[in-house]
C-alpha positions in Angstrom: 21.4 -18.0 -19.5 20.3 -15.2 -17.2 22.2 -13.5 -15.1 21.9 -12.3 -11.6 21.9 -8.6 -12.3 18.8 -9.3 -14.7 17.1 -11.1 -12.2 17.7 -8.4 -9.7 16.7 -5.4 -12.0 13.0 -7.6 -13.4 12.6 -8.4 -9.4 13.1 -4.5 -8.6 10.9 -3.5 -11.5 8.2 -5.9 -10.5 8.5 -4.4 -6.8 8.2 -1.2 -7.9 5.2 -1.4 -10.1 3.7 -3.1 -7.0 4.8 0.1 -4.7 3.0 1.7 -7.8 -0.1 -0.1 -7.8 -0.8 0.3 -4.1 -0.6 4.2 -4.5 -3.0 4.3 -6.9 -5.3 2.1 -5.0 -5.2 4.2 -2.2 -5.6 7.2 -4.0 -8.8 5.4 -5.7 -10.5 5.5 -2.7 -9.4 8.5 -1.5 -11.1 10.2 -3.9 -13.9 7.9 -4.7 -14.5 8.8 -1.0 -14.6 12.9 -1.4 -16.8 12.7 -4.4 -19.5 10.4 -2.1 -19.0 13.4 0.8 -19.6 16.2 -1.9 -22.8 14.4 -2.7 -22.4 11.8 -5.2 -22.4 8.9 -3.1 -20.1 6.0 -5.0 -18.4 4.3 -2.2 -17.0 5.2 1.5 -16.3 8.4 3.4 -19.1 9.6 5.1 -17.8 12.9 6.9 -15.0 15.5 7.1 -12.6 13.7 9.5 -13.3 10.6 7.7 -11.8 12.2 4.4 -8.8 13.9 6.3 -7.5 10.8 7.6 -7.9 9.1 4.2 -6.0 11.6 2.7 -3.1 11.4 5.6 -3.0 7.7 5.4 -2.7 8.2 1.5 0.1 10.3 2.2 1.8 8.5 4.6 1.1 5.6 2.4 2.7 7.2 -0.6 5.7 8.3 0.8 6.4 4.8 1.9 5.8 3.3 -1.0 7.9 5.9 -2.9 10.9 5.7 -0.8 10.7 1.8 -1.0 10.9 2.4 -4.9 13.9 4.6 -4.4 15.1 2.3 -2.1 14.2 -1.1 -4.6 15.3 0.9 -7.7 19.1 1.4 -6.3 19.1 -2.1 -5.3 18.0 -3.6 -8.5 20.4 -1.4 -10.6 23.1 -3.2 -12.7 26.5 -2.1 -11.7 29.2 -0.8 -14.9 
């Protein structure tokens, strides 16, 4: 049988890879977005201010998303 402390540390694991995931889906098209402003055009920013809020919201973004794996990785941790 599984116990609750397992089910809390898979759950927190699974959370965190999600946190994870959405970092490096920002970060994607952050810099999908500068390589298409420097000229080889493969997806979205079309100007300077266009790239420099991109790379704020990816910030802001990934310190979120950090802190709520810090925050996901206490709670999920199996008490000795």
């Amino acid at each position: 049988m599984v116990g609750v402390s397992e089910v809390k540390v898979t759950i927190a694991t699974a959370i965190a890879a999600a946190f994870g995931f959405i970092i490096a889906l920002i970060w994607r098209d952050i810099i999908v977005g500068l390589f298409d402003l420097a000229g080889l055009k493969i997806n979205q920013i079309s100007d300077a201010t266009g790239a420099i809020t991109a790379i704020v919201a990816g910030v802001i973004i990934t310190v979120i998303c950090v802190f709520g794996i810090l925050y996901i990785s206490k709670w999920g941790r199996v008490k000795k």
